[in-house]
N, C-alpha and C positions, 0 to 999 in steps of 0.2 A: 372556532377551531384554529391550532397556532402550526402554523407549515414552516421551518426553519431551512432555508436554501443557502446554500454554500457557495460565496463569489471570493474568486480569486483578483486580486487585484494586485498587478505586477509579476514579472518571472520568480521574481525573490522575496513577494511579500508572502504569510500568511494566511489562512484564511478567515475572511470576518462572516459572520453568521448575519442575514437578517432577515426579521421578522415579517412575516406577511397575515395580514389578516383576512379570512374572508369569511363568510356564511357558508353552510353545507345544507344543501335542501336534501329532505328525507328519500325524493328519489332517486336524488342520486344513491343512496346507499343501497337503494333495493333494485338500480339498474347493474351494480357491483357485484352482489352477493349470486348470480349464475357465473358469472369472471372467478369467485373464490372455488365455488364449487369443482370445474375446472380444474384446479389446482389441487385434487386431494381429498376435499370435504366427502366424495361420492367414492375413494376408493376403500375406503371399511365398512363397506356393505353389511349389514346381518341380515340372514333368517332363522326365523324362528323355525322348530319342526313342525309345529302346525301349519306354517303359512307353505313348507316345504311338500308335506300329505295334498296341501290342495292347487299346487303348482300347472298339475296338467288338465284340472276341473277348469283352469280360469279362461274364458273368450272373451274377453274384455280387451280393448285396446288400452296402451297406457299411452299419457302427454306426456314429454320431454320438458322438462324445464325449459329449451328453449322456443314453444310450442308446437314442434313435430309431432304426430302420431306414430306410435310404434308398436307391435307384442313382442312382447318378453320373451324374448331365447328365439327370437325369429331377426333380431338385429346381425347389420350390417358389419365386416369388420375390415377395417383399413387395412391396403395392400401398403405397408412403408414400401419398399421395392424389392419384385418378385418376390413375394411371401405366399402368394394365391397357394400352393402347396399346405403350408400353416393354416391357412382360413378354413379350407374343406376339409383337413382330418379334425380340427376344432368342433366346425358345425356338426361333423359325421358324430363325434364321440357325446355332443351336446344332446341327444337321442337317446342316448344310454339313460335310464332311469335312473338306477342304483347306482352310477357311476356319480353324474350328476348331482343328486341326493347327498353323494358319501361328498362330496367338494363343496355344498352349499354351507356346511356346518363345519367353522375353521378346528374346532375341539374336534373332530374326529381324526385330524393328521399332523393334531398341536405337538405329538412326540417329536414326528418329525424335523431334522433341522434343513433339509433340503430347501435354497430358495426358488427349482422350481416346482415342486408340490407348492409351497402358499403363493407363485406366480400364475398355479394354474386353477388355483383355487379362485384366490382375486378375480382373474377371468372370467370363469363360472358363474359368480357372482354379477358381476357386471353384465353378463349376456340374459341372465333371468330378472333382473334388478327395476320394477316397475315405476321409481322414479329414475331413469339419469340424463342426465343432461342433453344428451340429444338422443336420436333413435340409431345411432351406430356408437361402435365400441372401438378401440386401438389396443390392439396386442403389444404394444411395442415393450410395454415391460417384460413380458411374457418371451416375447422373442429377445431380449436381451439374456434373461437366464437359457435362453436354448443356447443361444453362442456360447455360454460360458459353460455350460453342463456337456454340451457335443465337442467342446473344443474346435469350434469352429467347425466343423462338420458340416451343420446346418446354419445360416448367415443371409442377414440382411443382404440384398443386390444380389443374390445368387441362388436360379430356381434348380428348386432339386427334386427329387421322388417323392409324393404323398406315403408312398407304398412304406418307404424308409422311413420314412419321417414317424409314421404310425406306430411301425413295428418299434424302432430306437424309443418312444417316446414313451411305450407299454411298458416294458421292458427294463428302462430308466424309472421308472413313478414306482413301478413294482418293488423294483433295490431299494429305491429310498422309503417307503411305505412298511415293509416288512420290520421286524424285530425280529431278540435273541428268540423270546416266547412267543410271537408266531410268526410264524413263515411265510403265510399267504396272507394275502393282500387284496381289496376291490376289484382289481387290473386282472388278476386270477380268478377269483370269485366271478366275475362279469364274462369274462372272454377264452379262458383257457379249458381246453377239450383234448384228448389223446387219441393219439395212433399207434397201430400196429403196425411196423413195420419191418418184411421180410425182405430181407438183402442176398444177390444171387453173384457170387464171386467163380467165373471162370478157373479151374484150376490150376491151367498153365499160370496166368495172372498172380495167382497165389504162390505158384513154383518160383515164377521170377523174381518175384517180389522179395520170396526168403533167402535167396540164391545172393541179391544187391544187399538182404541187409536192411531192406527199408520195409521194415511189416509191421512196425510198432504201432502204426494209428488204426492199420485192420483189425489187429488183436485185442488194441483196446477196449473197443464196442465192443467187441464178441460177447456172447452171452450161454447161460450153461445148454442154452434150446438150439446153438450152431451145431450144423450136420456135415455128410459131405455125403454127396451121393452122383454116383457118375461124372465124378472128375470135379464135380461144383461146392463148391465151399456155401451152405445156404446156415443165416444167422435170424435169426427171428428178435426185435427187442419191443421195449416202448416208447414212445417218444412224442411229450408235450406239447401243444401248439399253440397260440396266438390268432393265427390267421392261417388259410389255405392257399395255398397257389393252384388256380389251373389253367392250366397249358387250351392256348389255340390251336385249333387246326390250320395249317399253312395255306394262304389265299393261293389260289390258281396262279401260275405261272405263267402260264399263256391265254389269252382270252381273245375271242375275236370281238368285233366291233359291235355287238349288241350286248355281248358279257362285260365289256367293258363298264356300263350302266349299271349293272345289276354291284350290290354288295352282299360278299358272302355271308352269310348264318348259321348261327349252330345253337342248339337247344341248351339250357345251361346244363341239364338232365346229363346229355351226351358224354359234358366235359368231368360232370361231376364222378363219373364212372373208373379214373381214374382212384378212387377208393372204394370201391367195390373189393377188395382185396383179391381180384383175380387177371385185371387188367395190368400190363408190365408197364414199366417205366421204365428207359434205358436213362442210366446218368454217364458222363465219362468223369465226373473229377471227385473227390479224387482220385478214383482209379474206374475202368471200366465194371460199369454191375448192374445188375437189372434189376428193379424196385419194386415190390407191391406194395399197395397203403390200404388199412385198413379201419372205419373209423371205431375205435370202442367207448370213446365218452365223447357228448356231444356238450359242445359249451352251450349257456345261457343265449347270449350273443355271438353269432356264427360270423365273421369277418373273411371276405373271398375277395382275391386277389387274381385278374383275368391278367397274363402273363404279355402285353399287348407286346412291349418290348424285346426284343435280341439286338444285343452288343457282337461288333466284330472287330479288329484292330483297325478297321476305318469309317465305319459310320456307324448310325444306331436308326435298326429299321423296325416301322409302328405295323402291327400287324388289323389290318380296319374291320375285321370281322364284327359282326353285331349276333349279340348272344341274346335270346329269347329267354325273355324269366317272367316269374310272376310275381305281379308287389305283393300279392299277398296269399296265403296258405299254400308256401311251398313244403311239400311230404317228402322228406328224405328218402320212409321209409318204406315208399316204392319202388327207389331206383339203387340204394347202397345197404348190402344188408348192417344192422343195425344190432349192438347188443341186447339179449334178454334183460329185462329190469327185474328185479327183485322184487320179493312176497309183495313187499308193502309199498313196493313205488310202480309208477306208469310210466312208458313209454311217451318221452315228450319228444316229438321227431318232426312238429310243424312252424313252419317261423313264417316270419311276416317280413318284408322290406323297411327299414325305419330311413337309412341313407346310400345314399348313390352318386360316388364320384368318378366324374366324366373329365376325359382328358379331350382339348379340341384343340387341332393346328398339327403342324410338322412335328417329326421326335425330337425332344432335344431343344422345341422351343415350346410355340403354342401358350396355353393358359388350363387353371383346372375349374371345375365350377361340382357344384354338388345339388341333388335334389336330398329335400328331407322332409318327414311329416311331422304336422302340429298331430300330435295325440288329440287334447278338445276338442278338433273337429275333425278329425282325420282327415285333414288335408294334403297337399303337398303343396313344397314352395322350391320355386330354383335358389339358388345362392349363390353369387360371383361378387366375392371382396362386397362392396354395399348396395350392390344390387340383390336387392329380392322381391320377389314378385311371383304372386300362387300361382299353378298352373295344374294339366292334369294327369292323371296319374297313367292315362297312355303316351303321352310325353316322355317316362320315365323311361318306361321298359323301349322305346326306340334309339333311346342314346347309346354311346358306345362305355357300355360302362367299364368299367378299371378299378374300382374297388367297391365292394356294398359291406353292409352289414344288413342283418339278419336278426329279429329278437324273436326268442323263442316261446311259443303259447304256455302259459300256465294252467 
């Protein structure tokens, strides 16, 4: 083998080329070829659909090229800095069957020119992928297209909300996923469910409102089912969702020395009551009005968002309450009344826990981490950036959770 090395000789000479000769032994080439892989060889992944159908069948562990043990879609993934927000809505959404599924095979979103649909496709790939190179993964291309798609929104060195991130991220794969000939999308198909929601407008509110001249954004919602009955302007419409918000109840203000110890609880039942469609919501922006919610389509994948935060113009306070739920066979359709189904369909209103993201530390700092289960064995596993390690599934429901999803029984 001939290696040609370039010496300069003098400020002002040239340069003269020579020759060097040596032997290459055949291991060295096969100590090289994990060094190329590295580089690319492992990021065009394929699967097949058949290797895809048998995905969540597989308990097998897989080697790492560089001899780790790893499983597939249970790997690690590098925090570059403060990305842990990134890692856990990843892991959370890597649960999603049919989301997953629809990412493993690049011809399903080949229309698309979005680079990050095939950034989060490649990812997908790489986190199920049972040879790669070692048993964790790096988002970093991944998170490169988040800067450039959020506008810096969401960025390398600087932690933000999972909550935001999740929703931005739906929301964004959705736009770019859709066509002129169809509208919906995976992100819909997997996750989106509707509300009814009745809007309760004070009339004085409404008087002044029209009085300034400012009623143009009231009006526009309005719908032909708004009333007004004893001075209240009440609107009834529909309105799409993603994901839920509910609201905590406000930890004790005052405690004495043995309450101190104790943290407060609430049933997630409790919280959920807020769509019940009879329970009120006071909002004040933007303008003072009192809410019901009511749910009429339930998504496939139910995404709940526990409200732990309130913003004030000088701090951001965590509220530490822990919510009681069950990892598995929670019945909506006990505690929120629920639509009739039609002739020919069933009443699906039980879901199961699939991921659970916990927020630990101060507001405003702290770290995120997620529990999630292996389908094959129905297990659970924590995840924090490249830590993971099984644990049990009473573990789960004592953390302080801040976002889960929910898949629903078939």
């Amino acid at each position: 083998m001939l290696i040609h090395t370039a010496l300069k000789q003098g400020i002002m000479s040239s340069s003269i080329f020579k020759v060097k000769r040596f032997t290459a032994c055949p291991m060295d080439m096969r100590s090289m070829i994990p060094l190329w892989m590295t580089f690319g060889i492992l990021s065009n992944v394929r699967f097949t659909r058949e290797q895809v159908v048998q995905i969540d069948k597989n308990k097998q562990w897989s080697r790492a090229l560089d001899g780790s043990d790893y499983l597939p879609g249970m790997v690690g993934l590098n925090n570059i800095k403060e990305t842990d927000f990134v890692n856990v809505t990843i892991q959370s959404l890597m649960r999603v069957t049919p989301l997953r599924n629809f990412f493993l095979i690049p011809e399903n979103y080949q229309h698309s020119k979005s680079p990050l649909v095939h950034r989060f496709g490649e990812l997908t790939r790489k986190i199920w992928h049972a040879r790669n190179f070692k048993g964790q993964v790096s988002p970093h291309e991944f998170l490169q297209a988040v800067m450039k798609a959020s506008k810096k929104r969401f960025r390398i060195g600087a932690q933000s909300d999972p909550v935001e991130f999740m929703s931005w991220l739906l929301n964004t794969l959705h736009a770019d996923l859709k066509t002129s000939k169809k509208k919906s999308s995976i992100i819909h198909e997997c996750f989106q469910g509707e509300l009814e929601v009745i809007k309760e407008i004070p009339g004085k509110i409404m008087a002044d409102k029209k009085e300034s001249g400012d009623d143009q954004d009231g009006n526009a919602n309005l719908t032909d089912s708004g009333t007004e009955l004893n001075n209240v302007m009440s609107d009834t419409s529909r309105m799409p969702f993603l994901m839920l918000g509910l609201d905590l109840p406000p930890p004790p203000l005052f405690q004495d020395v043995m309450e101190k110890n104790i943290i407060p609880q609430v049933p997630l039942f409790n919280i959920l009551k807020k769509f019940d469609g009879e329970t009120v919501t006071e909002v004040v922006r933007p303008r003072l009005a009192r809410m019901r919610y009511r749910v009429k389509r339930l998504p496939r994948y139910l995404i709940l968002h526990m409200r732990r935060f309130t913003k004030n113009n000088f701090f951001v306070e965590k509220n530490p309450t822990l919510v009681n739920f069950p990892v598995k066979n929670l019945e909506l359709k006990d505690y929120i009344p629920l639509p009739t189904p039609g002739d020919k369909e069933r009443l699906r209103s039980k879901y199961d826990l699939i991921a659970n993201v916990v927020h630990d530390g101060k507001p405003g700092e702290g770290s995120y981490r997620v529990f999630v289960q292996r389908k094959s064995e129905e297990l659970w596993y924590e995840m924090q950036d490249l830590h993971v390690s099984e644990t049990l599934p009473q573990m789960v429901a004592l953390s302080e959770a801040y976002m889960q999803i929910y898949e629903q029984h078939q």
